[in-house]
N, C-alpha and C positions, 0 to 999 in steps of 0.2 A: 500624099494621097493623089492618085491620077485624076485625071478631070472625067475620067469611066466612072473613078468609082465617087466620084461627090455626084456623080448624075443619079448613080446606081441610089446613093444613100437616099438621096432627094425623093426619089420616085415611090424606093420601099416606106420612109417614114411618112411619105401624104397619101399614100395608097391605105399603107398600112391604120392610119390615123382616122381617115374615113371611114373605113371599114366597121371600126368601133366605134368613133366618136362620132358618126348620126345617131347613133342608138341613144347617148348618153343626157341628151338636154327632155328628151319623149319618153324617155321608158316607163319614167312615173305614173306620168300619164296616160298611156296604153294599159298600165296594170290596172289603175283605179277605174278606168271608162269600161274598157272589154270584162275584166273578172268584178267588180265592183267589189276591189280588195281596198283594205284599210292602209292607212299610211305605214303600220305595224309590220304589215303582207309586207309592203314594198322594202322594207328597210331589212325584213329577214330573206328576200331573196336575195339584195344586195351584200346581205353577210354570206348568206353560201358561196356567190361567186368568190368573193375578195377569200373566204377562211380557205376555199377547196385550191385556189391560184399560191394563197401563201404555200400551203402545205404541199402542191408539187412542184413550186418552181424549183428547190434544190433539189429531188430527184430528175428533173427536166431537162435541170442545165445539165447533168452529168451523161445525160442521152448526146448532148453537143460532144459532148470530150469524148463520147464512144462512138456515134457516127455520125457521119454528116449534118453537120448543120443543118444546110437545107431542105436536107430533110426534114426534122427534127420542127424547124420553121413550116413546112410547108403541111405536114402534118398537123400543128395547131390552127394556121387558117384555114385549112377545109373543114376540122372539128368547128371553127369558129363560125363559118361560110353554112354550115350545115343547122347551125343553131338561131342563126337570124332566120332561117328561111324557117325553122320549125316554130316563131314565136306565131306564123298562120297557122299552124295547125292548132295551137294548143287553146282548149275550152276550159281547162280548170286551172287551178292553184300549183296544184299537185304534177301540174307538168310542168309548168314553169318552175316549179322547184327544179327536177329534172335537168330543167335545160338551164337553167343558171348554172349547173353542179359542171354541166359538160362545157358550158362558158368559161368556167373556172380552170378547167384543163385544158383548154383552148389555149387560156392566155399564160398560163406556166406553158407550155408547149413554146408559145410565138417568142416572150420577151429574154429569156435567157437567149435562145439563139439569135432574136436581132439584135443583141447586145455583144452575141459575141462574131456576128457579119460584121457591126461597124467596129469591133476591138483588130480584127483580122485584117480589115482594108487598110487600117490606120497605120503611120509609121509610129514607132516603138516613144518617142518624145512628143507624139500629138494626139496621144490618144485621147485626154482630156478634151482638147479642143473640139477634135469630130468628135465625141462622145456631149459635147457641150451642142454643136452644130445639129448633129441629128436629134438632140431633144426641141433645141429651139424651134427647128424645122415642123417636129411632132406637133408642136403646143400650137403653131399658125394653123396649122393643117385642122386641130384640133377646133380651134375659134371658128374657122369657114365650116365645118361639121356642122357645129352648134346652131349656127343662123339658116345655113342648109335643112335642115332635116328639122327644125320651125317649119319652113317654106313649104318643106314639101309633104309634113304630116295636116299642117294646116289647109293644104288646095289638092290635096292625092287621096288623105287618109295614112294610115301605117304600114298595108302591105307594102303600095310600092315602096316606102321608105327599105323593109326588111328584105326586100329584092338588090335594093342598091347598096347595102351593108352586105350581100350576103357577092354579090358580085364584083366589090371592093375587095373584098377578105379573100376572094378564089383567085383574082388577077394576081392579088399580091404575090401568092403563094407558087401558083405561074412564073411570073414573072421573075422570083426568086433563082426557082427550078434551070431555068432558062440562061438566069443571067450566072449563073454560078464561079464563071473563072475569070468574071470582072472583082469577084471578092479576093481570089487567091493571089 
């Protein structure tokens, strides 16, 4: 692997990683405070996303083997980027269901094709290892999320948080677009 493409790797998975994971440590809490939903609420929006993400990652990934990746990638972080910005709008239940479902194909959209950017960068005997490196990279990226979007839903409030998820997840997708024959 060039040293382009471990930059490249580095950049998509703490970009990418923020993007989602401020959301992740607050969500609960924004559903229970704004809709004064039950824990029940939260755990059946949680299943929408996660059942509707199972169910099209394997038609998702097969969009990678038809066309471009990057594409394929960059069209789930703007579905992604579109849906943190709409958690301001949304007054009921019912639309959070909504936008969990299109969360859901967001992230069938994003993770087949970052998974198949780092299989593509990778030489054919190290695929494991980057495939080891870009998760590791995810999970730090992941942890700074978590204490991050504490910080800033506790002294901001939520929206600005859903601005900074929603403009992590557009760079990324950019920046993907952009960077494309650092992959090949």
């Amino acid at each position: 692997m060039k040293k382009s493409s471990i930059l490249f790797m580095i950049t998509v998975s703490t970009l990418s990683s923020l993007g989602v994971g401020l959301l992740g440590p607050v969500y609960s809490i924004f559903v229970v405070n704004r809709f004064s939903a039950s824990l029940v609420d939260v755990g059946v929006l949680v299943a929408i996303y996660g059942l509707v993400a199972a169910i099209f990652k394997t038609p998702a990934g097969r969009l990678t083997d038809l066309y471009e990746t990057e594409k394929v990638f960059f069209a789930g972080v703007m579905v992604g980027a579109t849906c943190s910005l709409s958690y301001i709008l949304a007054f009921d239940l019912t639309q959070l269901y909504i936008i969990e479902f299109f969360f859901g194909i967001s992230h069938a959209l994003q993770r087949p094709a970052l998974l198949s950017l780092i299989m593509d960068m990778s030489d054919r005997d190290k695929r494991g290892l980057h495939l080891g490196m870009f998760e590791s990279i995810s999970d730090v990226a992941g942890a700074v999320a978590a204490l991050l979007s504490v910080t800033i839903a506790s002294m901001f409030g939520f929206e600005p948080l859903f601005f900074i998820c929603s403009a992590c997840q557009a760079t990324t997708g950019f920046f993907v677009l952009k960077s494309r024959n650092v992959s090949r």
